[in-house]
C-alpha positions as CSV (number, residue, x, y, z in Angstrom):
1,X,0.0,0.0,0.0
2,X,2.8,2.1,0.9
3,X,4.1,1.7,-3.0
4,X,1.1,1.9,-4.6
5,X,0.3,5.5,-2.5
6,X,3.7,7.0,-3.2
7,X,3.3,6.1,-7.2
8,X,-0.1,7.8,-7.3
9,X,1.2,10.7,-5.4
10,X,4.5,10.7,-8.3
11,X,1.3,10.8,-10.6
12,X,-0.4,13.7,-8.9
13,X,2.8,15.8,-8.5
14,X,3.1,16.0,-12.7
15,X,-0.3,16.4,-13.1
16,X,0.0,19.2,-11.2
17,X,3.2,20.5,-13.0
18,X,1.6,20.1,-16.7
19,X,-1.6,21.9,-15.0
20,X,0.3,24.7,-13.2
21,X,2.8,24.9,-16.0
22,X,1.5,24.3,-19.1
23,X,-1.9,24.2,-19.3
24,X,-3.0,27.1,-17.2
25,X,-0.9,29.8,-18.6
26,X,-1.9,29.1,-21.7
27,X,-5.9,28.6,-20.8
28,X,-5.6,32.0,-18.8
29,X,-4.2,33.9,-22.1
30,X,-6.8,32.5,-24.3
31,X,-9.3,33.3,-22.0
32,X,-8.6,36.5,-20.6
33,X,-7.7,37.7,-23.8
34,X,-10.8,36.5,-26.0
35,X,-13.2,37.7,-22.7
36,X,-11.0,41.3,-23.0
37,X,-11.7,41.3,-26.4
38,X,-15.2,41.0,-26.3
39,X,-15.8,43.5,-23.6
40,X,-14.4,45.7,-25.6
41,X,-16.4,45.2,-28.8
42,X,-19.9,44.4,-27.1
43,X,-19.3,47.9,-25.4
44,X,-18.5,50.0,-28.6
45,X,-21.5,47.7,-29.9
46,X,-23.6,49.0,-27.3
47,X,-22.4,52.3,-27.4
48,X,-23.7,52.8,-31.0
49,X,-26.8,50.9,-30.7
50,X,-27.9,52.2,-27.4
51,X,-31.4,52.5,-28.8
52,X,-31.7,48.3,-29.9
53,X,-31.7,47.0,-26.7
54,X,-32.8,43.6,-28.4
55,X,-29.5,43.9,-30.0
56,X,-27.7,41.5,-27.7
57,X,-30.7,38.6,-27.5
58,X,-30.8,35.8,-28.9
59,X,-28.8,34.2,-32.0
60,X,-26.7,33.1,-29.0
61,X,-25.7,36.6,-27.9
62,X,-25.3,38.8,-31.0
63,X,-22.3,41.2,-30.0
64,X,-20.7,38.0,-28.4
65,X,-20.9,35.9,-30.8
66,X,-19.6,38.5,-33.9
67,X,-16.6,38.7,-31.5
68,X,-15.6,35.3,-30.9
69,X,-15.9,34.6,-34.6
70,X,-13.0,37.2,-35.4
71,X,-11.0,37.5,-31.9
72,X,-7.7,37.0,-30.6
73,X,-5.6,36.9,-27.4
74,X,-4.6,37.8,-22.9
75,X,-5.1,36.4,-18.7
76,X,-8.1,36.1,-16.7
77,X,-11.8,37.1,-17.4
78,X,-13.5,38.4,-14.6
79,X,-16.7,41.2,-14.6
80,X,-19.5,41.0,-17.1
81,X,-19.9,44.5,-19.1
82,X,-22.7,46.9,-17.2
83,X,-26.1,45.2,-19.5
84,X,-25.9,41.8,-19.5
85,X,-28.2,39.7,-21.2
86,X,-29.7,36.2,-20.6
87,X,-30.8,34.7,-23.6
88,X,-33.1,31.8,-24.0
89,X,-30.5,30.1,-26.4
90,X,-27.0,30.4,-27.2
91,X,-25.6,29.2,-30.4
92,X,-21.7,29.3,-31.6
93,X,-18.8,29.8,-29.4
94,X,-20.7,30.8,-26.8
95,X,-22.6,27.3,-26.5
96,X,-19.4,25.5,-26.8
97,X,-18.2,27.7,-23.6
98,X,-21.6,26.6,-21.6
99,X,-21.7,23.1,-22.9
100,X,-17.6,22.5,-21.4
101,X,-18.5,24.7,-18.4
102,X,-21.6,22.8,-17.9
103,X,-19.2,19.5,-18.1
104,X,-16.6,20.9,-16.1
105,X,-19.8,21.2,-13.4
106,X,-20.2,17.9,-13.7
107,X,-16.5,16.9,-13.1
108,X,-16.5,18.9,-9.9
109,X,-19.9,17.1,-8.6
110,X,-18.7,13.9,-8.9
111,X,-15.4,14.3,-7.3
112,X,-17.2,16.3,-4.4
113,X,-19.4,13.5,-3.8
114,X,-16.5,11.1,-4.3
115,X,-15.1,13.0,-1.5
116,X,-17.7,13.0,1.1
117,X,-18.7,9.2,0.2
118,X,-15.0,8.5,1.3
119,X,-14.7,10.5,4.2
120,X,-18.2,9.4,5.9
121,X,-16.5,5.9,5.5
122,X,-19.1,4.4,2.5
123,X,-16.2,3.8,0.0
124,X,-14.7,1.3,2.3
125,X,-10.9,1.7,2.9
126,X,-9.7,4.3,0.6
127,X,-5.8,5.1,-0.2
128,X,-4.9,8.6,1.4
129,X,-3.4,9.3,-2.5
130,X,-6.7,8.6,-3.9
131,X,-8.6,11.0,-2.1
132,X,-5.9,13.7,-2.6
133,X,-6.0,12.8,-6.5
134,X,-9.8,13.5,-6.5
135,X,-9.3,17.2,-4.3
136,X,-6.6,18.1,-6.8
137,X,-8.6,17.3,-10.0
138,X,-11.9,19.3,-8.4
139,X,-9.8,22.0,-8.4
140,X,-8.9,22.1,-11.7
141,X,-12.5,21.4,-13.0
142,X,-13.6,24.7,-11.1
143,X,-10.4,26.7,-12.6
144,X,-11.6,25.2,-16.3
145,X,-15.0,26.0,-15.5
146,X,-13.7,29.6,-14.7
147,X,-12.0,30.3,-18.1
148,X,-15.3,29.2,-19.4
149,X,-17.7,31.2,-17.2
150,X,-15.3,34.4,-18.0
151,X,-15.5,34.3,-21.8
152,X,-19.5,33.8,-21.0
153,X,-20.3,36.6,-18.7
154,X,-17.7,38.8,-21.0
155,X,-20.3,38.2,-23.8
156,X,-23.1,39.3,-21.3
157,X,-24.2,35.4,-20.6
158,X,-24.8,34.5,-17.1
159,X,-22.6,32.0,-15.9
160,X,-23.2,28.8,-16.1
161,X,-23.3,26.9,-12.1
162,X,-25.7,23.9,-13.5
163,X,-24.0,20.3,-14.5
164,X,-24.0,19.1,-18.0
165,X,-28.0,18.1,-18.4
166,X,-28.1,15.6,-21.0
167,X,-25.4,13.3,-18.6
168,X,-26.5,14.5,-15.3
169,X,-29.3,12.4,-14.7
170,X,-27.1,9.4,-15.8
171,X,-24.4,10.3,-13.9
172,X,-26.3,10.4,-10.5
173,X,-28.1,7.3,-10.8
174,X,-24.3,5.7,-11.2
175,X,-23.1,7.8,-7.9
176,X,-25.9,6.3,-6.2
177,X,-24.8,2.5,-6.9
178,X,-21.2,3.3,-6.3
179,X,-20.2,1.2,-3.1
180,X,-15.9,1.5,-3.4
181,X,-13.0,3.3,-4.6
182,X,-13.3,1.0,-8.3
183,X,-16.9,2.1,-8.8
184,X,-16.3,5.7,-8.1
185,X,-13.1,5.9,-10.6
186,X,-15.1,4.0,-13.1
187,X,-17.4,6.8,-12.6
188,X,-15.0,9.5,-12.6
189,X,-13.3,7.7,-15.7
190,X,-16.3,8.1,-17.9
191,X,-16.7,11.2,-17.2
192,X,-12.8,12.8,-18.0
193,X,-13.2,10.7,-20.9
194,X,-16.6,12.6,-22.4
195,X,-15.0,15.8,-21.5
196,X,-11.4,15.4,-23.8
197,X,-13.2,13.8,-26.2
198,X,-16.2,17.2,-26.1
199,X,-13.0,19.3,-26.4
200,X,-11.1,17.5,-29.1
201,X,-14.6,17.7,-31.0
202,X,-15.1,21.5,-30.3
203,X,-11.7,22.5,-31.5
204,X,-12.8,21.7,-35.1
205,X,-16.3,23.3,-34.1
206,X,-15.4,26.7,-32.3
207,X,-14.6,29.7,-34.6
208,X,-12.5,31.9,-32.7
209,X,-8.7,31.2,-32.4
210,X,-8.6,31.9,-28.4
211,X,-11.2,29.7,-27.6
212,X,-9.7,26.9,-29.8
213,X,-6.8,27.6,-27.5
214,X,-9.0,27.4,-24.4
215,X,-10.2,23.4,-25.2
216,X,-6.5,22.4,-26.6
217,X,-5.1,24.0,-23.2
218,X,-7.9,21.7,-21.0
219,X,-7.9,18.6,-22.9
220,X,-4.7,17.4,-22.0
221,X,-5.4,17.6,-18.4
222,X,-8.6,15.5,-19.1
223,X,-6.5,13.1,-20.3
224,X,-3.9,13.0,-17.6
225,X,-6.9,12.5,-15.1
226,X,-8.3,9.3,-17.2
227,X,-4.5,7.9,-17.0
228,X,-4.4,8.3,-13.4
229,X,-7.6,7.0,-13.0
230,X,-6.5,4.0,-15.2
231,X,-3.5,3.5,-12.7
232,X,-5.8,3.8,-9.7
233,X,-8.4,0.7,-11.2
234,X,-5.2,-1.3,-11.9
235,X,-5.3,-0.4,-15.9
236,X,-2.3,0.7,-18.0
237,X,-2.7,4.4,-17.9
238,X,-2.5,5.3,-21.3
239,X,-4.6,2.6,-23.6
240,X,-4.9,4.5,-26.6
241,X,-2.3,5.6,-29.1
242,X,-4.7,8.8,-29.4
243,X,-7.3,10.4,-28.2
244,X,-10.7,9.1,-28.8
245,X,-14.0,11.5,-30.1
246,X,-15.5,8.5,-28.5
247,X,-18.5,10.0,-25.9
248,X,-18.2,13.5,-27.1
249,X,-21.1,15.7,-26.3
250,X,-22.8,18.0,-29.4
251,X,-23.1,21.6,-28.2
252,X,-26.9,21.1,-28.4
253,X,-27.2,18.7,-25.9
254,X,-26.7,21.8,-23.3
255,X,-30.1,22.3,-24.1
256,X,-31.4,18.7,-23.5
């Protein structure tokens, strides 16, 4: 046991380091930049339009969505521009963005109830590493679902806070039969898997150059959570040459 937890901690530790290093630099740039970007240009928008308040709804955000077809590039988003809209349908970019926030959601619910499962003793004995492994991957589900929820509320969009709906209902009728570690990271396996292959699909589906950058930044920390969740059920880490489209979710289905 003492083996096995030190190996999954080596795991951790680079997951962390291509996270911290590479990925989030990189995911923060995009982001920041393409959410900068579109501040700017729904506020001119506005600016000159002042009198077509309808300007902004639907068509998945008007201004937004002009952007993020033609933007480019800087760090964090953070404040929403003074009107925001909440359209009944987004379409574009901006419905990739809720679709992989709305994924990321779901990420972050199942290793939060993975968590509490474990620590109220219903898992059965659980590896210190393992739980550790699920806190650290949370974590970076809520920073992805950040990025996302920046470029969104940029673009006058409210964030998104609900979980992927069209694998949500799925997903908690599976939590509910898990009864150990191997069910829950069986679970949790599924799930990383849907989400690198939503974002290798959306980076031949999203228009705008920074928010390809966004998904290409994430995906490979997907992945790295599937491998360690491989090593964790007893599974070589990496089974595919490449990544799989396999289980990738359709931007409509954030409406289902």
């Amino acid at each position: 046991m003492e083996s096995y937890n030190w190996e999954l901690q080596r795991r951790v530790d680079d997951l962390e380091s291509l996270h911290n290093d590479e990925s989030m630099p990189s995911m923060r740039e995009n982001s920041g930049e393409l959410a900068e970007r579109i501040r700017h240009e729904t506020a001119g928008l506005l600016a000159r339009r002042s009198s077509r308040r309808g300007f902004l709804l639907g068509a998945g955000v008007a201004a937004g969505a002009a952007v993020l077809a033609a933007c480019g590039s800087a760090s964090s988003a953070s404040q929403a521009p003074a009107t925001t809209a909440a359209p009944s349908r987004l379409k574009g970019d901006l419905l990739v963005a809720a679709l992989s926030a709305s994924l990321e959601n779901l990420g972050i619910y199942a290793y939060a109830a993975g968590i509490s499962a474990a620590k109220a003793g219903k898992l059965g004995t659980v590896p210190p590493a393992v739980v550790n492994f699920a806190q650290v991957a949370m974590a970076q589900h809520k920073e992805h679902t950040g990025a996302w929820n920046g470029i969104l509320t940029a673009a006058g969009v409210r964030a998104v806070t609900k979980t992927d709906p069209a694998l949500t209902p799925t997903v908690q009728q599976a939590f509910s039969k898990v009864t150990d570690v191997t069910g829950l990271a069986n679970l949790a396996l599924e799930i990383e898997n849907i989400a690198a292959a939503t974002y290798q699909d959306a980076t031949a589906v999203l228009t705008s150059k920074r928010a390809v950058g966004v998904a290409a930044s994430i995906q490979p920390v997907e992945l790295e959570h599937a491998a360690i969740l491989n090593f964790v059920l007893g599974k070589y880490p990496v089974p595919n040459a490449f990544s799989s489209l396999a289980g990738a979710q359709p931007p409509a289905s954030y409406y289902q």
